[in-house]
C-alpha positions in Angstrom: -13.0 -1.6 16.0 -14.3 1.3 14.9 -17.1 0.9 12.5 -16.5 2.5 8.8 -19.1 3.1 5.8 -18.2 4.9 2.7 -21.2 6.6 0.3 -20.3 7.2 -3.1 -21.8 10.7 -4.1 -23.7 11.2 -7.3 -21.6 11.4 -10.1 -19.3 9.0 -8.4 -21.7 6.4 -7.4 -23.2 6.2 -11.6 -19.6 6.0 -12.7 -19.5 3.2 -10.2 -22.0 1.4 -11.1 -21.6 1.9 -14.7 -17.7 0.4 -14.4 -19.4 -2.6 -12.4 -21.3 -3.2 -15.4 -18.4 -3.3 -18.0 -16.4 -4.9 -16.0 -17.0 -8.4 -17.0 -16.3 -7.3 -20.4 -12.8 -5.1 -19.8 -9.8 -5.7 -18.6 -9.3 -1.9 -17.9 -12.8 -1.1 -16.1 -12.4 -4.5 -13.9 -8.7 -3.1 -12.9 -10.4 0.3 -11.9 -13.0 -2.1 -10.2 -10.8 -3.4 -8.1 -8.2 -0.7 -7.4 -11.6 1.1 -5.6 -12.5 -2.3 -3.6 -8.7 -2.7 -2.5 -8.9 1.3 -1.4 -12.6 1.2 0.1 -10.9 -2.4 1.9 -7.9 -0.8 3.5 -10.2 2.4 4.7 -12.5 0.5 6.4 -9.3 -1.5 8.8 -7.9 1.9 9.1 -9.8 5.2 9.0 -6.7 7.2 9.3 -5.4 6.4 6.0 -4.7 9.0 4.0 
């Protein structure tokens, strides 16, 4: 298996963080939370998605 890392660039990696942070608190940032963990999940098994 073919090994996979994602980097989260500037802008994207604050946003990140900051969404982390409110997520305990919010329904909608812990959604968002997890919609990226769900895509950064299926790119690592398969680095030909999309």
């Amino acid at each position: 298996m073919k090994k996979v890392r994602i980097v989260l660039i500037d802008n994207a990696a604050d946003s990140y963080h900051w969404l982390q942070e409110k997520a305990s608190d919010s329904k909608v940032e812990m959604a968002i939370v997890e919609a990226i963990r769900n895509k950064t999940d299926i790119l690592k098994r398969d680095v030909h998605y999309g």
